[in-house]
C-alpha positions as CSV (number, residue, x, y, z in Angstrom):
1,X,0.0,0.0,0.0
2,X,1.4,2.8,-1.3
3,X,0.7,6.4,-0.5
4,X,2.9,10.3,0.2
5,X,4.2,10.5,3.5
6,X,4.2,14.2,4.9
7,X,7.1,15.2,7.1
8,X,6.9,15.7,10.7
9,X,7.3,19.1,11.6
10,X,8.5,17.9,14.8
11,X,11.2,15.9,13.4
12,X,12.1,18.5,10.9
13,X,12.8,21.1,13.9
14,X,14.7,18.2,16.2
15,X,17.2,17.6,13.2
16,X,17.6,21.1,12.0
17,X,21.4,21.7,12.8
18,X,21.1,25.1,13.6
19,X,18.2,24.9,16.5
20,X,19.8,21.5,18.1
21,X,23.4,23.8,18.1
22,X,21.4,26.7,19.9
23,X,20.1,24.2,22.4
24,X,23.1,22.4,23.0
25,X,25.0,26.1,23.2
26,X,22.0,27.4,25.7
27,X,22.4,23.7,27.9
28,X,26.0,24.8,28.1
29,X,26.0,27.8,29.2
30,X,23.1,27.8,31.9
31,X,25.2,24.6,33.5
32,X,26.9,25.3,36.8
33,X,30.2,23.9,35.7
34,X,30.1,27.3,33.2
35,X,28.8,29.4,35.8
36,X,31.9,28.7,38.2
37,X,33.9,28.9,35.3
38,X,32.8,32.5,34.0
39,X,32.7,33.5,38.0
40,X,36.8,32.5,37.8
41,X,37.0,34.4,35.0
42,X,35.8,37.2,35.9
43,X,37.5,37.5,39.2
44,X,40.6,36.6,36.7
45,X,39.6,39.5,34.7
46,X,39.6,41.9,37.6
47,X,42.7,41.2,39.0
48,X,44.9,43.9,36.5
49,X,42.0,46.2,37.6
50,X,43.4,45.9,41.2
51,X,47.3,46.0,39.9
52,X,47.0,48.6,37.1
53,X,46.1,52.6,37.6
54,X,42.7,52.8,35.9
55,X,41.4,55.9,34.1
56,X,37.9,55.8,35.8
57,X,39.6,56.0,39.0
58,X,42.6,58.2,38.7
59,X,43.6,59.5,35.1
60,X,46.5,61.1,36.7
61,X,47.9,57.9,38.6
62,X,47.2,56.5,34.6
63,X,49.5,59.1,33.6
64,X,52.1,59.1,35.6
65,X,52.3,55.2,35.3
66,X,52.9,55.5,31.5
67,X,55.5,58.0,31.9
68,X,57.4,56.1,34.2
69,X,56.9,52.8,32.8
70,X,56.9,53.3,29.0
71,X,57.8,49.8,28.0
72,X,54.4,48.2,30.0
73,X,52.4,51.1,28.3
74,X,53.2,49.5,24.8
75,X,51.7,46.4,26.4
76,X,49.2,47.7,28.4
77,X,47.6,50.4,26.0
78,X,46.5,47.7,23.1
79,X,45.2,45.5,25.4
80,X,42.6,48.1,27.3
81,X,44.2,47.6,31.0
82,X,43.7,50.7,32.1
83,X,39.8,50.2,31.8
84,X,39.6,47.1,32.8
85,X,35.8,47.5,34.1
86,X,34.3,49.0,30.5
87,X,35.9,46.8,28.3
88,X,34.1,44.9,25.8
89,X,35.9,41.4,27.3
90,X,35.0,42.1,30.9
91,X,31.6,43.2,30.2
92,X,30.9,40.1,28.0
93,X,31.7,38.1,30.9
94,X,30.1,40.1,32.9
95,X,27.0,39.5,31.2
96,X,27.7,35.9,30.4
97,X,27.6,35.3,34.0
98,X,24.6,37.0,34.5
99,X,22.7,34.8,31.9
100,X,24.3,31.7,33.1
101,X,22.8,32.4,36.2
102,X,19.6,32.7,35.5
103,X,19.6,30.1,33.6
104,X,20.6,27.7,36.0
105,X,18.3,29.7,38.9
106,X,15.0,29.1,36.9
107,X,15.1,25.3,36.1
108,X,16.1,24.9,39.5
109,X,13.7,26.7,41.3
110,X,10.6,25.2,39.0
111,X,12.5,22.0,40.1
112,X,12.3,22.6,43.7
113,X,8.9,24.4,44.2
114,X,7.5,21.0,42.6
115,X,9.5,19.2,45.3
116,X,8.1,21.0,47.9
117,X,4.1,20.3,46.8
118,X,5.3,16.9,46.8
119,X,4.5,14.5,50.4
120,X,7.3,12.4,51.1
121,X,7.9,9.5,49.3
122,X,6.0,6.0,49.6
123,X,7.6,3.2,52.3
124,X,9.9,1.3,50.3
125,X,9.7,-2.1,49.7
126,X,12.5,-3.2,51.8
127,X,13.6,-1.4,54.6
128,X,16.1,-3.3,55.7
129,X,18.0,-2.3,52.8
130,X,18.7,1.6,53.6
131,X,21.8,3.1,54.8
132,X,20.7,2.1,58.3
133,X,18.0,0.1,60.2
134,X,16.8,-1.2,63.3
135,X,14.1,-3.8,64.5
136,X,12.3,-3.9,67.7
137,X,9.5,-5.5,69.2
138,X,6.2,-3.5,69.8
139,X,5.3,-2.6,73.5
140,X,1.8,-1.4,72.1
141,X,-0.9,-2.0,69.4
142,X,0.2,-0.8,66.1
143,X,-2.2,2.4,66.0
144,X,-0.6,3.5,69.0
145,X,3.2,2.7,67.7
146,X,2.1,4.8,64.5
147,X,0.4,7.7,66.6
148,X,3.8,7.8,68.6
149,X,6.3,7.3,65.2
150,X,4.0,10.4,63.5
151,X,4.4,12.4,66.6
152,X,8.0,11.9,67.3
153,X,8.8,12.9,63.7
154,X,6.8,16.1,63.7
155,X,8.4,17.4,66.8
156,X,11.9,16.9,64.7
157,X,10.3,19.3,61.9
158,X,9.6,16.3,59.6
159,X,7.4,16.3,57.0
160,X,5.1,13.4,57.7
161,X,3.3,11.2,55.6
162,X,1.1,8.3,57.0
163,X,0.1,5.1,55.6
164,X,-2.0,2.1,57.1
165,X,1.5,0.2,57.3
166,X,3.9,2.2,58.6
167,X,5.0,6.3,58.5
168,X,7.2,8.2,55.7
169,X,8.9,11.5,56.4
170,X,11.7,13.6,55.1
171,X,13.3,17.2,56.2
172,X,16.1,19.4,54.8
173,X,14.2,21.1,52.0
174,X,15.3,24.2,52.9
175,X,19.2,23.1,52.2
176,X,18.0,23.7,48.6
177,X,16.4,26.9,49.2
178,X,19.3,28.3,50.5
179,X,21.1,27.2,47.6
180,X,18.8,28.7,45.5
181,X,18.7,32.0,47.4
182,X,22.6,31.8,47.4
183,X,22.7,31.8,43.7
184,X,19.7,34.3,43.5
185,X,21.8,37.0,45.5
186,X,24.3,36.8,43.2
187,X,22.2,37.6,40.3
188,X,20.9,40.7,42.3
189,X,24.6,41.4,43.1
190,X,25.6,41.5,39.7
191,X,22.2,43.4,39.3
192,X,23.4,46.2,42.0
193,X,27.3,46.2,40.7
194,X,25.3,47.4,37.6
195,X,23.0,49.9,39.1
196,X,25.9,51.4,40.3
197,X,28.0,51.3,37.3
198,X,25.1,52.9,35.2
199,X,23.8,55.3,37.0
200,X,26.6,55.9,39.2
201,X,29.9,58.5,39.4
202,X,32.8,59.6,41.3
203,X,34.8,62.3,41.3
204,X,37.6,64.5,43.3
205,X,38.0,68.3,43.9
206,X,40.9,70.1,45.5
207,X,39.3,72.6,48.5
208,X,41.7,75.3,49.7
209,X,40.7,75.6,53.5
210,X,38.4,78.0,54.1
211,X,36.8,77.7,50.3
212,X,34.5,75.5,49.1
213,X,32.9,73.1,46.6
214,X,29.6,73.2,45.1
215,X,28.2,69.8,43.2
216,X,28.2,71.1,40.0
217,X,30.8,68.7,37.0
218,X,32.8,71.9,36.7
219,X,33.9,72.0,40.0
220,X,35.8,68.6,40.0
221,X,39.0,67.8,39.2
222,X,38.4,64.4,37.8
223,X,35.1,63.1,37.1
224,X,33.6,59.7,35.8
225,X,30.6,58.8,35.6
226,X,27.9,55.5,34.2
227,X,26.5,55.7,30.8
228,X,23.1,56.7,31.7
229,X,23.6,59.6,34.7
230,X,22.5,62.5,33.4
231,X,25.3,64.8,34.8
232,X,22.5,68.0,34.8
233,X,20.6,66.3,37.6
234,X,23.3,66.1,40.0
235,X,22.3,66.6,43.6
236,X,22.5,70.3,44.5
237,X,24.7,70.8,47.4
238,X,27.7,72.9,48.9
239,X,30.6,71.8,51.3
240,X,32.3,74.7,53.0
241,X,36.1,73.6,54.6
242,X,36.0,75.6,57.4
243,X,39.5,74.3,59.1
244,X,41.5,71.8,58.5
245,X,43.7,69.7,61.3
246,X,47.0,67.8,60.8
247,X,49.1,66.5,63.4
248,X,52.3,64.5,63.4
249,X,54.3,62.7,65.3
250,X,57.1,64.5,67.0
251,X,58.4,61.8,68.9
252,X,61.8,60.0,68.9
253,X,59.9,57.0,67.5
254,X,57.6,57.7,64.2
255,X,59.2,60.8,63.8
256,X,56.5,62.4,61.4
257,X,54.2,59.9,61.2
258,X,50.8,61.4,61.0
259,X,49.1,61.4,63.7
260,X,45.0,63.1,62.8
261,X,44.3,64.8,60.0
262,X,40.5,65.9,59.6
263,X,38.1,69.2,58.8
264,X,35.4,70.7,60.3
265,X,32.7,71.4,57.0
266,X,29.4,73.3,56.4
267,X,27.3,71.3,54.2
268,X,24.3,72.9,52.7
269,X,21.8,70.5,50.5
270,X,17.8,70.1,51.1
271,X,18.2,69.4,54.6
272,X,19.2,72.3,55.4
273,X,22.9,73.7,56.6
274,X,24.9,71.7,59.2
275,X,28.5,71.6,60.5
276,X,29.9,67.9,60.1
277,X,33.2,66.7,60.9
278,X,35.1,65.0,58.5
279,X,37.5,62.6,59.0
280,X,39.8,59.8,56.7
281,X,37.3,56.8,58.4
282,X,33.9,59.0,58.4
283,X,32.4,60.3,55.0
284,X,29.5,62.8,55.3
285,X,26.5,61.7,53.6
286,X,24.4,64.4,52.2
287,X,20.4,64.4,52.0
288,X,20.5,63.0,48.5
289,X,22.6,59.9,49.3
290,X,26.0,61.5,47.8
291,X,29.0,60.6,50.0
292,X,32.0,62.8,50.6
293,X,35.2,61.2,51.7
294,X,38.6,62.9,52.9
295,X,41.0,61.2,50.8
296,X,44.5,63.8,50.9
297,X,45.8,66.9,51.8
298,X,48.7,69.3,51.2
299,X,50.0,72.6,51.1
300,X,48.4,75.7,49.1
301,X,50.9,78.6,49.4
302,X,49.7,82.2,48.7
303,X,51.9,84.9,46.4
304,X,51.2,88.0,45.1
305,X,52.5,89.2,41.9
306,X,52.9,92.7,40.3
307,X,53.8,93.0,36.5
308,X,55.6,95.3,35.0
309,X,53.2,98.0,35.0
310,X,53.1,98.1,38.8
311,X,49.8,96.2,38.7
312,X,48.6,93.0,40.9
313,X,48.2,90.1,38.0
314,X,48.0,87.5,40.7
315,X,47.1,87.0,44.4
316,X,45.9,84.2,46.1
317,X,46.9,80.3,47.2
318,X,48.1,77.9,44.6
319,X,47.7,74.1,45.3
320,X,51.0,72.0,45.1
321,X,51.0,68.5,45.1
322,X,53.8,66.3,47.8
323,X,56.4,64.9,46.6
324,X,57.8,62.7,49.9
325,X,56.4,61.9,53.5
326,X,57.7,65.2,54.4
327,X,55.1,66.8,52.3
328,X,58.2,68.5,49.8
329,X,55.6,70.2,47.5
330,X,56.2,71.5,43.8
331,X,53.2,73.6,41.9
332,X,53.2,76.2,39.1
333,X,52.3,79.9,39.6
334,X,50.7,80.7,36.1
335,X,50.5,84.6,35.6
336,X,48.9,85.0,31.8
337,X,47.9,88.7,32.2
338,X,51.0,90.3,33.7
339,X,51.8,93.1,31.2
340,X,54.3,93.7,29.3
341,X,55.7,89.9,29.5
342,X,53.8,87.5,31.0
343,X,55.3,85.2,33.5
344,X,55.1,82.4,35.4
345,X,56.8,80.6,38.1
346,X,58.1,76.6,38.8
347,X,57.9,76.5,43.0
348,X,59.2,74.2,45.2
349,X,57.5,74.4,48.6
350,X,59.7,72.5,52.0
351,X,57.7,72.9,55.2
352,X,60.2,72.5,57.5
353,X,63.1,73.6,55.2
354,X,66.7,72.8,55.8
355,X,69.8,73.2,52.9
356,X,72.5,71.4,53.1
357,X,75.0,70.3,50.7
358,X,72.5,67.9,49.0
359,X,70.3,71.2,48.1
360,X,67.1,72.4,50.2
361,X,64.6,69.3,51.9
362,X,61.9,69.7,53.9
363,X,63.2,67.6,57.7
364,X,59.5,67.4,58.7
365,X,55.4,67.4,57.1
366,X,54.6,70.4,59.4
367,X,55.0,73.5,58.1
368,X,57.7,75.0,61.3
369,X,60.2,76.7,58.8
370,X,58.3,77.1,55.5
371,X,60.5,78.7,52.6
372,X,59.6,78.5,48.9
373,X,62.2,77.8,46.1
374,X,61.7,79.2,42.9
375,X,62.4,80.1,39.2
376,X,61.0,82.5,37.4
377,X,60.1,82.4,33.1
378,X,58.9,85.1,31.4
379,X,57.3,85.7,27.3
380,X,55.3,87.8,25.5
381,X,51.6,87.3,26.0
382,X,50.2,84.3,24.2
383,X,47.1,84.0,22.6
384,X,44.2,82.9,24.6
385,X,42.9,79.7,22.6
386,X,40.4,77.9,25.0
387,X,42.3,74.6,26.0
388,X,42.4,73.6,28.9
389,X,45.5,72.7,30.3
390,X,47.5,71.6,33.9
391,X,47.8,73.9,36.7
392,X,50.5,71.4,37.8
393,X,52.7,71.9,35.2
394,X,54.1,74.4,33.4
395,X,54.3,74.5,29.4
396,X,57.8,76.7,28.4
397,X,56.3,77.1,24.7
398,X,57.3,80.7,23.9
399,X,59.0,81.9,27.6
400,X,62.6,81.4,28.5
401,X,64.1,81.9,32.0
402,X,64.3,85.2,33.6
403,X,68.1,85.5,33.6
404,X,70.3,86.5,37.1
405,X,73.6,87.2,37.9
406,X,76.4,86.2,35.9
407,X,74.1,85.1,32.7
408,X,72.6,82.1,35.4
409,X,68.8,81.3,35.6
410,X,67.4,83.7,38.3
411,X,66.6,81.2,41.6
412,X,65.5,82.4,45.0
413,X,64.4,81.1,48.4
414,X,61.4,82.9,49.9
415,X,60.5,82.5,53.5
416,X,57.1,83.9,54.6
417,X,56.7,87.4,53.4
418,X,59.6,87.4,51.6
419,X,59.6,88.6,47.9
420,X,61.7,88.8,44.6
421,X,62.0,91.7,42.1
422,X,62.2,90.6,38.8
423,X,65.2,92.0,36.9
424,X,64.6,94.4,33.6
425,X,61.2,96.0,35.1
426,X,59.8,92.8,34.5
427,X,57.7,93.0,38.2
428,X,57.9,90.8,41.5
429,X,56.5,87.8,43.5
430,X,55.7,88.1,47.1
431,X,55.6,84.6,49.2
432,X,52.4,86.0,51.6
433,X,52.2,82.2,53.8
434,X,50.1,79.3,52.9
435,X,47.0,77.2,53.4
436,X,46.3,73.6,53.4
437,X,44.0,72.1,50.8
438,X,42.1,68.9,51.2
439,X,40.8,66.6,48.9
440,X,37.4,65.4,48.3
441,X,36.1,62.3,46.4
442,X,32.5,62.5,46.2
443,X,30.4,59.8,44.7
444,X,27.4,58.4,44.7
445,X,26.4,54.3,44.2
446,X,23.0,53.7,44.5
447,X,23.5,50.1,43.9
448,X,25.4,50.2,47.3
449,X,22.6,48.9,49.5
450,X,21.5,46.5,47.3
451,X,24.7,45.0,46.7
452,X,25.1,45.0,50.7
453,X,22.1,43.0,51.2
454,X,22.7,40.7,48.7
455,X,25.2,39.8,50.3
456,X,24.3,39.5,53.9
457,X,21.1,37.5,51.9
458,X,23.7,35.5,50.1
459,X,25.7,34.5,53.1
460,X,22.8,33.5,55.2
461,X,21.7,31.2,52.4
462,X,25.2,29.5,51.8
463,X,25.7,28.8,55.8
464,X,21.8,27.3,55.3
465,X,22.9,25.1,52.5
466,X,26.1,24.0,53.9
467,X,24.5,23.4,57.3
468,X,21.2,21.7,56.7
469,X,21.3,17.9,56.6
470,X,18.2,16.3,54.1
471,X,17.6,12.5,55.6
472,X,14.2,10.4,55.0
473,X,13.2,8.2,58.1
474,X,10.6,5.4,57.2
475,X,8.9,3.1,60.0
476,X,6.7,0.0,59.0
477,X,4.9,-1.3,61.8
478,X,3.3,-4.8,62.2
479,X,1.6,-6.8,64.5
480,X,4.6,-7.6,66.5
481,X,7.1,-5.6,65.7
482,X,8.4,-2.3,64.0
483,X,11.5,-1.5,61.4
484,X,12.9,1.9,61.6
485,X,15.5,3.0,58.5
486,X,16.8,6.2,57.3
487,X,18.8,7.5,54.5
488,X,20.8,10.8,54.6
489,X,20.7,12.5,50.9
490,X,23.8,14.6,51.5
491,X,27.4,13.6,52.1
492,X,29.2,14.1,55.4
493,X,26.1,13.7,57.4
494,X,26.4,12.4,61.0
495,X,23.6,10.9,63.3
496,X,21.8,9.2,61.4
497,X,21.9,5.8,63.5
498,X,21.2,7.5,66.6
499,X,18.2,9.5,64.7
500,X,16.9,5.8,63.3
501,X,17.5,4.5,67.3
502,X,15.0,7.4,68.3
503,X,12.8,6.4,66.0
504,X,12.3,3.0,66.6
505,X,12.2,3.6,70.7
506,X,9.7,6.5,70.2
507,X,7.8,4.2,67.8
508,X,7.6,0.9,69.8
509,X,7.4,2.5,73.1
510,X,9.4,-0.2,74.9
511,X,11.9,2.6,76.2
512,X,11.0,6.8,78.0
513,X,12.2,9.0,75.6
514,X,14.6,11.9,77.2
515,X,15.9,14.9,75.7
516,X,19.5,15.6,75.9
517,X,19.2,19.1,74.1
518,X,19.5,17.4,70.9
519,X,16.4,15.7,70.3
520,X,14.7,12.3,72.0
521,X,16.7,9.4,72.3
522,X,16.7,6.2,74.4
523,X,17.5,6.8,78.0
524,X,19.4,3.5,78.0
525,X,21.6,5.0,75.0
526,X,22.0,8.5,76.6
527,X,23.6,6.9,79.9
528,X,25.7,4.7,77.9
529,X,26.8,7.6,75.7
530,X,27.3,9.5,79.3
């Protein structure tokens, strides 16, 4: 009999190469095995993040790490290791991880909420073939010897199912559930890392004590920020440094060490204005969430320079950055609009200043014998273009050194209202004293919190699953006698033939049932285990 056979769509699908290569792909990567794998990876993967500078943290630690290490830069640049965190590689695992997650989560969990609606299992057929087992004769009718087996294993927080025959129970569901939760938290702790990563930033400012910082991106010195902040919605606020505290050690021992360093601030934002202290350990948290943290501080020394017309072109503090432990300071004092040369300065600042024959040091961090180094450079005025450019460092384009005696570059040492007159009317620099600056990293995460109870969540679910033993106790009764048996479903389990001995005493009543703290057992086998 002959006829046209149709093809089974079915079929078709199962042996079309392409779908049965997505399915084997998708069983591959929602498998634990690649979960811990891509988990290694990506702790793997953040490792140079920890080693390296990285541009979203500190561009000018980035900097300064190429110029001193030029042959790793050649190495490091192609390969994207100074933003570890954004690049395509780390975010594909990142994501990876993510869906490998939830892949394995879901099955699971359908897995195990079906467990739960399930009673325990059926008496087996045998008994006497579990892991372990006991026989005893019945000291009551078999009703009773059931009544007592059910009862004994609810008040262990069994699950209890009852037949005419005998009594099935199991406990230690919740081992799984704190697997499950376990693997959930991580899902929402790669969920909060992300939060904060897109709709986070960070940034510093330098504060010359007694000025101030308003929340605004062109106050900062260095900002970064996630893809999707809209930096025009920052949250409006002001931090005032009112004073700034340093101390050191002065002692034979730790000479120098520092000792406290912190600042009294005025913070204005929508609650209001309050005086906080601020300190290395304690951030200030404004009303919005935004957190300010103390992270350095320095020297700001204040000049005053007169050009050639006679007229101020500069006063105020400049910010120089240390150099050593003993806070040797260097910083630029740019003066653009002097007139008729403009000029500028390359400082060297020494707290506590000594010169020797090794040239001037600073001996100590605080600032006991402050004196000022400096040369001076002069040019015609240059054309204002609109870069922007270091107020650390000094570009010589187009100025030369201001010349002194003997055809030398002109050099002084200032102390503290000391001054320099520039040779060929060209004006003069007055060393006035000097501030300290602080600086600031403010930042907000607002994944923070979620990522901190995740973890907690995460923790508390782990120390469940590693904690929580799953056994199944059966119990058939007869006429004459009863069989206890147990089976433990995890390994390195421990009690189970003391749990079975319960059991079986409980269920034949032949033997009073103490509690040791622990749970009923035979008083006969509590005095021999005493």
């Amino acid at each position: 009999m002959g006829g046209h056979v149709r093809d089974d769509p079915v079929m078709a699908r199962r042996s079309n190469p392409v779908v049965e290569f997505v399915r084997w792909a998708w069983g591959q990567l929602t498998s634990m095995r690649t979960a811990l794998m891509l988990l290694f990876l990506l702790a793997l993967a953040a490792i140079p993040g920890s080693m390296i500078p990285q541009t979203t943290v500190s561009p000018i630690s980035v900097l300064d790490f190429k110029r001193e290490h030029p042959f790793w830069d050649k190495i490091f640049e192609p390969l994207g290791m100074y933003h570890v965190y954004t690049s395509p590689a780390f975010s594909a695992v990142y994501l990876l991880l993510f869906v490998s997650l939830i892949g394995c989560i879901l099955p699971r969990l359908a897995k195990y909420l079906r467990a739960v609606r399930k009673p325990p299992p059926k008496l087996p057929a045998r008994i006497g073939r579990l892991q372990e087992t006991a026989t005893g004769a019945l000291a009551v009718d078999a009703p009773t010897a059931l009544d007592n087996a059910e009862a004994y294993l609810r008040s262990r927080r069994y699950r209890v199912r009852r037949f005419d025959e005998g009594v099935s129970a199991e406990r230690g569901y919740s081992r799984e559930a704190g697997n499950l939760v376990f693997h959930i938290s991580l899902v929402v702790l790669l969920l909060g890392l992300a939060w904060s990563n897109l709709l986070g930033f960070h940034g510093t400012a330098v504060v010359v004590e007694g000025r101030g910082f308003a929340n605004v991106i062109t106050q900062y010195d260095d900002f970064t920020s996630g893809p999707l902040l809209d930096t025009d919605t920052l949250e409006p606020f002001s931090i005032d440094v009112d004073d700034f505290r340093a101390e050191f050690e002065t002692g034979e021992v730790q000479t120098g060490a520092a000792r406290r360093f912190d600042a009294d601030v005025t913070v204005n934002d929508a609650a209001g204005t309050s005086t906080e202290l601020l300190t290395v350990n304690e951030p200030v948290i404004t009303a919005g969430g935004t957190q300010v943290n103390l992270l350095g501080h320095g020297y700001a020394p204040s000049f005053t320079v007169r050009d050639g017309n006679g007229d101020v072109a500069f006063s105020g503090p400049v910010v120089f950055l240390p150099q050593d432990g003993n806070f040797a300071s260097v910083g630029v004092v740019k003066v653009p609009d002097a007139r008729p040369k403009r000029l500028a300065f390359e400082a060297f600042f020494y707290p506590t200043a000594l010169l020797n024959e090794n040239g001037p040091q600073s001996i100590f961090p605080d600032a006991l014998n402050p004196e000022v180094y400096l040369n001076a450079w002069f040019g015609d005025p240059a054309e204002e273009t609109g870069i922007p450019e270091s107020i650390y460092t000094l570009d010589t384009t187009g100025l030369e050194p201001v010349p002194g005696d003997n055809g030398e570059v002109l050099r002084a040492a200032l102390p503290v209202g000391g001054g320099m007159t520039l040779p060929d009317g060209l004006g003069s620099i007055t060393f006035d004293g000097w501030d300290r600056w602080v600086k600031l990293q403010v930042s907000d995460t607002p994944g923070n919190l979620l990522t901190l109870i995740a973890i907690a969540v995460g923790v508390a679910g782990l120390c469940v699953s590693l904690f929580v033993r799953p056994r199944r106790l059966f119990v058939r009764v007869t006429d004459a006698e009863a069989t206890a048996g147990g089976l433990d479903r995890a390994d390195a389990a421990s009690g189970l033939p003391e749990e079975v001995a319960a059991l079986l005493a409980a269920t034949t009543g032949s033997q009073e049932l103490r509690d040791n703290g622990e749970g009923s057992v035979p008083a006969e086998k509590e005095e021999a285990t005493a």
